[in-house]
N, C-alpha and C positions, 0 to 999 in steps of 0.2 A: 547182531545189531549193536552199532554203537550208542554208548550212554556218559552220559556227565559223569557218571563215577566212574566207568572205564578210564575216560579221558583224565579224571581228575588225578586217577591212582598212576598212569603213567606217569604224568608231572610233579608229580610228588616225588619221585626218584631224585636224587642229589648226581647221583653217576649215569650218565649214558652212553651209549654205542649208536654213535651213525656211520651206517653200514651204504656205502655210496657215495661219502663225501669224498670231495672232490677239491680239487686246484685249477682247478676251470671258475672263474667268475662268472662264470654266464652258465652256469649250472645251478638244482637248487641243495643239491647236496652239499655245493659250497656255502652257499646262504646259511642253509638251516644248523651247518657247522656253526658257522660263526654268531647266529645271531643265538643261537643257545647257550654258548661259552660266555656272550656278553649277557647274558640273564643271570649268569652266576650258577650255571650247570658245569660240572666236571664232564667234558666232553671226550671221549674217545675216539679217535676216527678211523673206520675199516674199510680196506680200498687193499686190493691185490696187485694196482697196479702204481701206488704213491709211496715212498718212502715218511714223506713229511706231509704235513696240511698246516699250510700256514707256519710253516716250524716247528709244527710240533708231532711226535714220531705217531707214524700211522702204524696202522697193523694190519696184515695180510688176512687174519679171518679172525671170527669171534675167539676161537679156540688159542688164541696168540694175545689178548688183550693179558694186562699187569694185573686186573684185579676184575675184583667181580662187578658188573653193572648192575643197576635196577633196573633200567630200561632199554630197548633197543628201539630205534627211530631206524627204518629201512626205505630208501632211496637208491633204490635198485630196479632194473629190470622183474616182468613178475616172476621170470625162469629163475633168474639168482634168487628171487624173495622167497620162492620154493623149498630152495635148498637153505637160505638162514634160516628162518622158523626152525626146520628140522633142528640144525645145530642149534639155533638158542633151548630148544626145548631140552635137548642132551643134555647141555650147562648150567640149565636153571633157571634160564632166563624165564620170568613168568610174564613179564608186561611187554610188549610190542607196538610200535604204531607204524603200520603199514602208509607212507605215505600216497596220498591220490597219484594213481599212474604206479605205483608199484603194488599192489595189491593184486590177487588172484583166485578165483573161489579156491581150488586149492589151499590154497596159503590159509585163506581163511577159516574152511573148513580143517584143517589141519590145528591150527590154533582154539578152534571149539572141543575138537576132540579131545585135546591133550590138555584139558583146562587152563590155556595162557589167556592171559587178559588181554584183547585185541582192541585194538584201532584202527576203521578203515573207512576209504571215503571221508578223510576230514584232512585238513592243510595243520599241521601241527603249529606255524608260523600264526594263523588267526588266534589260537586257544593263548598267547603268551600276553601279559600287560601292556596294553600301549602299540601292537600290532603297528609295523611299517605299513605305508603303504605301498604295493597295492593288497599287502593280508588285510590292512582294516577295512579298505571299500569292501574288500570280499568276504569278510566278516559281517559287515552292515548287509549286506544284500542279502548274504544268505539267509541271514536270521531275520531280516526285515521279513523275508518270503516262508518265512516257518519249517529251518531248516535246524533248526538247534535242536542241540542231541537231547534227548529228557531223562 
């Protein structure tokens, strides 16, 4: 189950890895690139199939990144989100946010076992200050309706 201090301790990371970003605009792995790096996150981006994201050099797997992350933000199929977990857990990665649509009992289960601090079922884009919309209305609805993690 996710919780405020799950959520809290992934964001607290300075360096992250999103694992699905993308150079499609109409994807949200492009989004959640970009609006993270403009939060003042050291963003990473891993993508097997991008040289660059935005200009700036992607990397083909976690295992290829320059340094080490605090967090991994996943934006992926749940088959690929399968196989990161596994690798971040290799590397150390201990905090995860499986975004909605990428998550899998698997994955999740997998991340309880191996003690990673998980994120699932939640839009990473609602939890940041000042949420765009359409993350704010969908921030306000949720929580209007007593969806907020405790």
């Amino acid at each position: 189950m996710t919780t405020r201090t799950s959520i809290e301790v992934v964001l607290s990371q300075k360096v992250l890895a999103v694992a699905g970003a993308s150079n499609n605009p109409n994807k949200f792995g492009h989004g959640a690139y970009r609006e993270l790096k403009a939060r003042g996150y050291r963003v990473l981006p891993v993508n097997p199939n991008a040289q660059t994201i935005d200009g700036d050099p992607c990397y083909a797997s976690l295992q290829a990144l320059p340094e080490k992350v605090g967090s991994l933000v996943v934006v992926t199929q749940p088959a690929v989100t399968e196989q990161l977990v596994q690798e971040a857990a290799g590397l150390g990665i201990k905090n995860i946010w499986l975004q909605q649509g990428s998550e899998s009992p698997v994955a999740i289960q997998f991340c309880q076992e191996h003690g990673l601090n998980v994120v699932a079922g939640e839009c990473i884009m609602m939890y940041q200050p000042h949420p765009a919309f359409p993350h704010s209305l969908h921030k306000f609805i949720k929580f209007a309706l007593g969806g907020k993690p405790k």
